[in-house]
N, C-alpha and C positions, 0 to 999 in steps of 0.2 A: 212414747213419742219417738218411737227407731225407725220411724216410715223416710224411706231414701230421696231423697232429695235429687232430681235430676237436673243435671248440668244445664243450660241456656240452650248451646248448641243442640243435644238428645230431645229437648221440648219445641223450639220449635223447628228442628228441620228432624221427623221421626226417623227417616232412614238415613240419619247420621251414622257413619260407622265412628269406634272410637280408633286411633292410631294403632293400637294392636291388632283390629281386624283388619285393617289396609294390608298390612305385609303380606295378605294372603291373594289378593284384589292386583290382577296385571292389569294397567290401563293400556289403550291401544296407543300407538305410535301418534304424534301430530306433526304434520304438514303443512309448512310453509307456501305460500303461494308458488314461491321459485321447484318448490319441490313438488305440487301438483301438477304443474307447468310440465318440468319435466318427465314426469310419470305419464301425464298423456300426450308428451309430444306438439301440446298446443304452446300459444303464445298470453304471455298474462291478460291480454285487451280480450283477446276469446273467451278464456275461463271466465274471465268481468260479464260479457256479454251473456255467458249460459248461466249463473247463476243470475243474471237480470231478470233473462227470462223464465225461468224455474226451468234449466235444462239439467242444473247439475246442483247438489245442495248447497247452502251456503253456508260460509265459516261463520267461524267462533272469530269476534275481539275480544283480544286477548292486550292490552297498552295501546299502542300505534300496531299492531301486528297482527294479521290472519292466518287464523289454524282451520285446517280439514283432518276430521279424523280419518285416520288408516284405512278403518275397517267401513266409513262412511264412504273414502273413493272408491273402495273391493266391491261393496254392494251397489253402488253405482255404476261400477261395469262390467258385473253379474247382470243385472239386469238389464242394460245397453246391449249385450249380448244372448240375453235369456233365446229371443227367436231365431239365433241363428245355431245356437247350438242345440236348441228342440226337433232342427229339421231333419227331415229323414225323405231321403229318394224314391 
């Protein structure tokens, strides 16, 4: 009876990493409203308004607080811009 017994966490969430594989795992940057805000030069009521309307993705609650990932605002305008940098004269 040496059959391993797996922890709570590894059964049920299977792509659990354990804290020794993290160290190796960079998470991306998160962004505050005010620092989405600034990054696109809008105003917080706009950003509101385009994730209302599915123009721009929406954050993570995280307490009382909204997070956009980094790499969520990059591919966001990567692809706002995808047709203007495919053009050619």
């Amino acid at each position: 009876m040496d059959a391993k017994i797996q922890t709570p966490s590894l059964y049920l969430f299977p792509n659990y990493k354990e804290a020794s594989d993290m160290t190796q795992e960079i998470l991306p940057a998160l962004l505050d409203k005010v620092s989405v805000c600034q990054r696109l030069a809008i105003a917080p009521r706009t950003l509101e308004n385009m994730v209302k309307h599915s123009q721009f993705p929406s954050g993570v609650r995280v307490g009382k607080h909204v997070y956009w990932s980094e790499l969520a605002v990059r591919k966001w305008q990567r692809l706002l811009f995808a047709g203007q940098e495919a053009w050619q004269p």
